[in-house]
C-alpha positions as CSV (number, residue, x, y, z in Angstrom):
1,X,-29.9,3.3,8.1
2,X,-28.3,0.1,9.0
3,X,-24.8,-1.5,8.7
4,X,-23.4,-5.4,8.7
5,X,-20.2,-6.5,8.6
6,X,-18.8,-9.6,7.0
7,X,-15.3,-11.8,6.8
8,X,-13.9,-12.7,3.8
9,X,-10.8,-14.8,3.4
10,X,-8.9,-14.3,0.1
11,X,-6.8,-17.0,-1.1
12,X,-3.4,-16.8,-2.7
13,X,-2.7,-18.2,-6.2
14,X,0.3,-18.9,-4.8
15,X,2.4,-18.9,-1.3
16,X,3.8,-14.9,-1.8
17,X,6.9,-14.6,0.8
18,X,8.1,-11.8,2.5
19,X,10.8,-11.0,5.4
20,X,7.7,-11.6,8.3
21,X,7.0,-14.9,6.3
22,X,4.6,-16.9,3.7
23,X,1.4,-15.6,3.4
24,X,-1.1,-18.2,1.8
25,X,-4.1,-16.3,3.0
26,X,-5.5,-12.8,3.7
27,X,-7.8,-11.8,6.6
28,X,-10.3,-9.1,5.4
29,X,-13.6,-7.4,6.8
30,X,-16.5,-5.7,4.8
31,X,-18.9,-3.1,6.0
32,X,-22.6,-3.2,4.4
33,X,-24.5,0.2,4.9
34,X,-28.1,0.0,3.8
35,X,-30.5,3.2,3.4
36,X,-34.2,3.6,1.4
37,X,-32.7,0.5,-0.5
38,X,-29.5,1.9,-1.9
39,X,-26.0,-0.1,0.1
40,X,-22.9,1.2,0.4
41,X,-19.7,-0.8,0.5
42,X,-16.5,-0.5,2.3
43,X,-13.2,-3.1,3.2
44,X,-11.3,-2.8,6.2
45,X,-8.4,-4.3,5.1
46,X,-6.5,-5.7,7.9
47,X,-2.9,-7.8,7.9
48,X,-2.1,-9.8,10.5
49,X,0.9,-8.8,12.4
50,X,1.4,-5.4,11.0
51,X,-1.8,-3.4,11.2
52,X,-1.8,-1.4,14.5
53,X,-5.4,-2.7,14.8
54,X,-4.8,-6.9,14.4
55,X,-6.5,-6.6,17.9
56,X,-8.0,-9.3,19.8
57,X,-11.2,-6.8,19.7
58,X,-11.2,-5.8,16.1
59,X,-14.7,-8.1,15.6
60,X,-16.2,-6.4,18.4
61,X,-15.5,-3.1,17.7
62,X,-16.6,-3.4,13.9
63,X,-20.2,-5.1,15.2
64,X,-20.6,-1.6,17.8
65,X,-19.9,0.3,15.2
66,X,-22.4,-1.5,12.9
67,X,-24.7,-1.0,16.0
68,X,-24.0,2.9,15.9
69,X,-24.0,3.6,12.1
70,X,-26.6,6.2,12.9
71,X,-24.0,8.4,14.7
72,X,-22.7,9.5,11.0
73,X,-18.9,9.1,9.5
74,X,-17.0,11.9,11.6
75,X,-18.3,10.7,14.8
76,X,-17.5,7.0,14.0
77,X,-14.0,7.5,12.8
78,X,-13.4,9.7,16.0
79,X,-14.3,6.7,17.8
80,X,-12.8,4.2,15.8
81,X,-9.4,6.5,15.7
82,X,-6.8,3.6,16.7
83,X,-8.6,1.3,14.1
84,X,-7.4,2.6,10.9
85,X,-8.6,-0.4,8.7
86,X,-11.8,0.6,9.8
87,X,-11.7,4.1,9.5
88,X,-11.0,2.8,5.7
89,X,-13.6,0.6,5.5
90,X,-16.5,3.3,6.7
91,X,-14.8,6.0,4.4
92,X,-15.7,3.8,1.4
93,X,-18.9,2.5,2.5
94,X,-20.6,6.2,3.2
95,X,-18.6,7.4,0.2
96,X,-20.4,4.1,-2.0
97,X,-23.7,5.1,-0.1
98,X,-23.9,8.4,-1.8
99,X,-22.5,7.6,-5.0
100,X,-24.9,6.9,-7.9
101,X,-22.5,3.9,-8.9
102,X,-21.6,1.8,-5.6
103,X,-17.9,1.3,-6.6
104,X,-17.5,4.6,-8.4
105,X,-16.3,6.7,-5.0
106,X,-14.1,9.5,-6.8
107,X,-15.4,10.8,-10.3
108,X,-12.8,11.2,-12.8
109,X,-10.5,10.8,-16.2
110,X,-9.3,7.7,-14.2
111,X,-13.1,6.1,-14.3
112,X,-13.7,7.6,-17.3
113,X,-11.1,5.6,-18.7
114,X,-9.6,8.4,-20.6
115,X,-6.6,8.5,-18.1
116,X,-4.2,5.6,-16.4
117,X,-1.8,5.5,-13.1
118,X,1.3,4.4,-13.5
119,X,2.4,1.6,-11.1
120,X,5.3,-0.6,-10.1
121,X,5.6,-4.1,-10.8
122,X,5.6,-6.3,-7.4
123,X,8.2,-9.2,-7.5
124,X,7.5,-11.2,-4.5
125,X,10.5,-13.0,-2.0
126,X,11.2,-16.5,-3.1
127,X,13.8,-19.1,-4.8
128,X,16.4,-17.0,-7.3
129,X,14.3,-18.6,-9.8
130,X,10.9,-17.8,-9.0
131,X,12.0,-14.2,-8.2
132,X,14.0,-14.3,-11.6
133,X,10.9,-15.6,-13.4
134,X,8.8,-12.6,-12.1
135,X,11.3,-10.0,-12.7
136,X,11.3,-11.3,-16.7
137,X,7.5,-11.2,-16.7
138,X,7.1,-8.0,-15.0
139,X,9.6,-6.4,-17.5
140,X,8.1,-8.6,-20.9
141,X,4.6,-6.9,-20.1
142,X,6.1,-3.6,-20.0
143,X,7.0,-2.4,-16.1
144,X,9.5,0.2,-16.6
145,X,9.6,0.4,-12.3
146,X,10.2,-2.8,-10.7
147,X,9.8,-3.6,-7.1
148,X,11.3,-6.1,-5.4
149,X,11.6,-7.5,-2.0
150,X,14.3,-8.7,-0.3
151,X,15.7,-9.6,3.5
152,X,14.7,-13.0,3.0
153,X,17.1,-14.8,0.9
154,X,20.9,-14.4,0.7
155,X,21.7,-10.7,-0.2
156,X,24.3,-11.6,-2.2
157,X,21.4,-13.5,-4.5
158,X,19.4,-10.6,-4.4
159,X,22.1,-8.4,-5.7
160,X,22.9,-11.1,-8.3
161,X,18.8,-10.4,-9.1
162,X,19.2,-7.1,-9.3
163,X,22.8,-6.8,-11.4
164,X,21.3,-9.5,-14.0
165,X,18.3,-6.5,-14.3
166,X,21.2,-3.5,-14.4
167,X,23.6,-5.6,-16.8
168,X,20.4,-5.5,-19.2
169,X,18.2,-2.3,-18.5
170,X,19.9,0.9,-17.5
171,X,18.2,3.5,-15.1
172,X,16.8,5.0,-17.3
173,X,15.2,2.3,-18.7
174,X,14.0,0.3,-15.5
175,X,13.3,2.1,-11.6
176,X,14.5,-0.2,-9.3
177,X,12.4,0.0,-5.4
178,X,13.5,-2.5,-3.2
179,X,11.3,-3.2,-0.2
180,X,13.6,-4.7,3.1
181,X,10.3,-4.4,5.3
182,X,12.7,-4.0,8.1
183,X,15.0,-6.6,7.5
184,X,18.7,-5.3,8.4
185,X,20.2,-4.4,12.0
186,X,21.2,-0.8,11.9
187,X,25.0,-2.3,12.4
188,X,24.7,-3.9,8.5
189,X,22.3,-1.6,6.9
190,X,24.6,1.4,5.6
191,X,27.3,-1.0,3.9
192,X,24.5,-2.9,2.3
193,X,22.9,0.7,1.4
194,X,25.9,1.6,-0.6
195,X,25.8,-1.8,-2.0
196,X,22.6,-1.4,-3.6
197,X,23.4,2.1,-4.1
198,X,26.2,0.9,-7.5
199,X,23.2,-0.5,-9.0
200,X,21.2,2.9,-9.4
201,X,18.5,1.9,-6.9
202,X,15.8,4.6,-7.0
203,X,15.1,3.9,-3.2
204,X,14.7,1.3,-0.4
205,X,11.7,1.3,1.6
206,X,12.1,1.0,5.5
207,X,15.6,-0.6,5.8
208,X,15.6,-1.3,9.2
209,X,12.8,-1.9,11.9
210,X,10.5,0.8,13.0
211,X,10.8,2.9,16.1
212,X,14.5,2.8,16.2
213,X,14.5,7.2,15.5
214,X,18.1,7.9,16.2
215,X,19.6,4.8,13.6
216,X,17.4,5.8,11.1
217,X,17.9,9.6,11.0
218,X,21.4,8.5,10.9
219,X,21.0,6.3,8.5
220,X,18.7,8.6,6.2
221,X,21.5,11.0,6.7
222,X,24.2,8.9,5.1
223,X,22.6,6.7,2.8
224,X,23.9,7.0,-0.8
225,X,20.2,6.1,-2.1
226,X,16.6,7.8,-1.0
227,X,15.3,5.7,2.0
228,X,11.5,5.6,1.9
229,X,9.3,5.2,5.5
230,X,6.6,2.4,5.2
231,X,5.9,0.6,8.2
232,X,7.4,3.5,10.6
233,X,4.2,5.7,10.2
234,X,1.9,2.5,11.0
235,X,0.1,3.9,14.7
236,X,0.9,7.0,14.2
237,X,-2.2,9.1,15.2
238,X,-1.7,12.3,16.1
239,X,-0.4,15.1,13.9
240,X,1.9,16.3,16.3
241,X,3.6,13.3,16.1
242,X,3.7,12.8,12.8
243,X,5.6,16.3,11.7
244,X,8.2,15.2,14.7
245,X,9.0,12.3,13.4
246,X,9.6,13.9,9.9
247,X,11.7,16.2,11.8
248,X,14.4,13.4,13.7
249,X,14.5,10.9,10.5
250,X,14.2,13.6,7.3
251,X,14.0,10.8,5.0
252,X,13.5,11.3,1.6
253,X,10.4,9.1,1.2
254,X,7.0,8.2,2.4
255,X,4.6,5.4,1.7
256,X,1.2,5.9,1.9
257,X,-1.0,2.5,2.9
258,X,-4.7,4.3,3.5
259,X,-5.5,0.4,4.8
260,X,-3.1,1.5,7.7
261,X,-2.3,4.9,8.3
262,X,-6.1,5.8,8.9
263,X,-8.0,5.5,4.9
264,X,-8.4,8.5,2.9
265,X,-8.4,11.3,6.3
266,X,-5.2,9.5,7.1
267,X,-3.3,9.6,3.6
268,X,-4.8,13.4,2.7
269,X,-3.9,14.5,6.5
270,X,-0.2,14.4,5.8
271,X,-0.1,18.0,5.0
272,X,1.9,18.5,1.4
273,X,2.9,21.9,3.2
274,X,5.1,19.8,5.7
275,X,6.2,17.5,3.4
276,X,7.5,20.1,0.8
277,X,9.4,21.8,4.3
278,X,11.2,18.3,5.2
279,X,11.5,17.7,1.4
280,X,10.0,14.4,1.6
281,X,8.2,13.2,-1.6
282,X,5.6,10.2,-1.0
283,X,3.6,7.9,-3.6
284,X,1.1,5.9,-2.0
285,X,0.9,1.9,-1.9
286,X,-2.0,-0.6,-1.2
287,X,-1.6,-3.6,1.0
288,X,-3.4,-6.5,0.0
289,X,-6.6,-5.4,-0.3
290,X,-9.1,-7.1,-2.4
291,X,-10.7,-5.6,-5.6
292,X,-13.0,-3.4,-3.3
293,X,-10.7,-2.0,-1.7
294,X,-7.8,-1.8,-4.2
295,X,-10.2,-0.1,-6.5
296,X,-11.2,2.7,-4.1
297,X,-7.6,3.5,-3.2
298,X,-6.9,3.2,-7.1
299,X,-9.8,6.2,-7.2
300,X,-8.3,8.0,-4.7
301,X,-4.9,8.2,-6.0
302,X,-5.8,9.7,-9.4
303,X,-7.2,12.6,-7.6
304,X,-3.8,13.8,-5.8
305,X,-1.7,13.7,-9.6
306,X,1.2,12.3,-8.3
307,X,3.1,11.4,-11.4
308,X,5.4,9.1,-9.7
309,X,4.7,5.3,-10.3
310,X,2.3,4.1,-7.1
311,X,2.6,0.9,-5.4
312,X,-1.0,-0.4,-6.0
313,X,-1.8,-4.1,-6.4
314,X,-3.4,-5.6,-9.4
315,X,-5.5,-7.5,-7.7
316,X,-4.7,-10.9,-9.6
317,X,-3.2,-12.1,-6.3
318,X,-6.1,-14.0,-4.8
319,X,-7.7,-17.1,-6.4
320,X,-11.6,-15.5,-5.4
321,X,-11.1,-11.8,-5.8
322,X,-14.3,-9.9,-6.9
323,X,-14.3,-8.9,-10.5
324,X,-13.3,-5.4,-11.0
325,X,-12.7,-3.1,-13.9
326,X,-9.0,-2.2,-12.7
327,X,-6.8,-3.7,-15.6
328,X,-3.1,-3.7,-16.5
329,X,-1.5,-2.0,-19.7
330,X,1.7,-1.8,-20.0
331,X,2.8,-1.0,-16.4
332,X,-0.5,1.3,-15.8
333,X,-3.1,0.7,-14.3
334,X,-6.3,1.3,-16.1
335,X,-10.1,1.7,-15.9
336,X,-12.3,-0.3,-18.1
337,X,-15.7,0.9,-18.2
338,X,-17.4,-2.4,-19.7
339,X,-16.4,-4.5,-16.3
340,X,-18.2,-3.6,-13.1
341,X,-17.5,-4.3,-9.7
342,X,-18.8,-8.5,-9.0
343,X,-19.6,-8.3,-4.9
């Protein structure tokens, strides 16, 4: 057995904003495992300035691993357990290895085709007219939850945004998410909480920055809409640490990213046991990933049946992404059996 690894840069169709900036470009790795002529797959998805593992040393410790592929998967993501994009990435290429389709990791309805996930419809930060064109598109093909992001713009434009969707589609007609990837000071955050909170805002995902404990248990404890936790469970290893900080915050929510919380071990270790005792729900999200990767966390997702719509991608982001059979209906996310995986 033998492993390479390769970088890919994926270009953006166009410049997609958020509140850390512009992205034009995305960083990703893939891992090639090759045995009695049959490869295996994997992406470490990595995102520049909030993956616990954008290292100086990432390249080096993807080439040792390479070098070691012969110590088997458990050993490798012991040793590679502060790299969770590449924990991902060797997850999906043992997984491919063994599978007698490459890009086929998880057997199901979903690859069958038979069933379909439902997902939210992403509307990226820009102008109030670039946001306002994707929130009609998103709701013309048939989205019925939209996410938005905000913390970039005005708030008082993005509550415009959001009140022109409310005036038009009531709650039970639309799910609004709004992402603020950090972007309030715990001083501002409650007021502009129960601002959102008169437009019937299913949830907002990680308010304010991460590692601040005591503002956000406060703020999970007063907020008049379900806060989720996205980026505050990014390098978070240990288990220990994990159940404590569901303990001090008790939000209601929890985001999944298996690119980086630690791939498949790290989404299916948050024990539903736990969660059930904090009553916390979670859905899970993807974070950029190309079609390899979106389509094995797509896999993945089907097998836990949570009904909730999930944040995965639809991979028509990127001006080279590899052809995949994911596909779009009507704010679900499908299977079609007649397109392969192009790598």
């Amino acid at each position: 057995m033998r492993a390479t690894y390769h970088k890919y840069i994926l270009n953006f169709k166009r410049p997609s904003g958020t509140s850390r900036g512009v992205l034009k470009t995305k960083e990703t790795w893939f891992i090639i495992i090759t045995k009695n002529d049959k490869h295996g797959v994997g992406e470490c998805g990595i995102l520049r300035t909030l993956s616990i593992d954008d290292r100086p040393d990432y390249e080096e410790k993807l080439k040792w691993v390479c070098n070691n592929i012969n110590l088997g998967l458990e050993k490798l993501l012991n040793e590679v357990y502060n790299f969770p994009s590449i924990q991902f990435g060797l997850e999906q290429a043992f997984l491919s290895l063994e599978s007698t389709s490459p890009f086929e990791l998880f057997p199901s309805e979903f690859t069958k085709g038979e069933k379909s996930i439902p997902i939210n419809g992403l509307v990226w930060m820009g102008t109030k007219e670039f946001m306002k064109i994707q929130i009609k598109e998103k709701i013309s093909s048939g989205f019925s939850c939209i996410k938005m992001k905000i913390g970039a713009i005005d708030f008082d434009t993005e509550l415009e945004l959001l009140t022109s969707i409310r005036k038009e589609f009531s709650s039970k007609d639309i799910e609004l998410r709004v992402d603020a990837n950090g972007a309030f000071t715990p001083k501002e955050a409650l007021e502009k909480l129960k601002r959102l909170s008169a437009l019937e805002i299913h949830s907002i995902e990680q308010p304010i920055k991460q590692g601040q404990f005591e503002e956000m248990a406060l703020l999970c404890e007063q907020t008049p809409l379900p806060i989720a936790l996205d980026e505050e469970l990014i390098g978070v290893f240990s288990e220990t640490k994990k159940e404590e900080i569901l303990q001090i915050i008790q939000p209601q929510f929890i985001i999944l990213k298996p690119s980086l919380i630690g791939g498949f071990q790290g989404s299916d270790r948050v024990d539903r046991k736990k969660l059930t005792k904090y009553n916390v729900s979670w859905w899970i999200t993807s974070a950029l990933e190309s079609n390899v990767g979106l389509n094995a966390i797509a896999q993945f997702t089907y097998t836990l049946q949570n009904k909730m719509p999930q944040g995965l991608g639809t991979g028509g982001l990127y001006t080279n992404n590899f052809e995949a059979p994911l596909e779009i209906e009507k704010g679900n996310l499908q299977y079609n059996n007649s397109k392969k995986v192009e790598f």
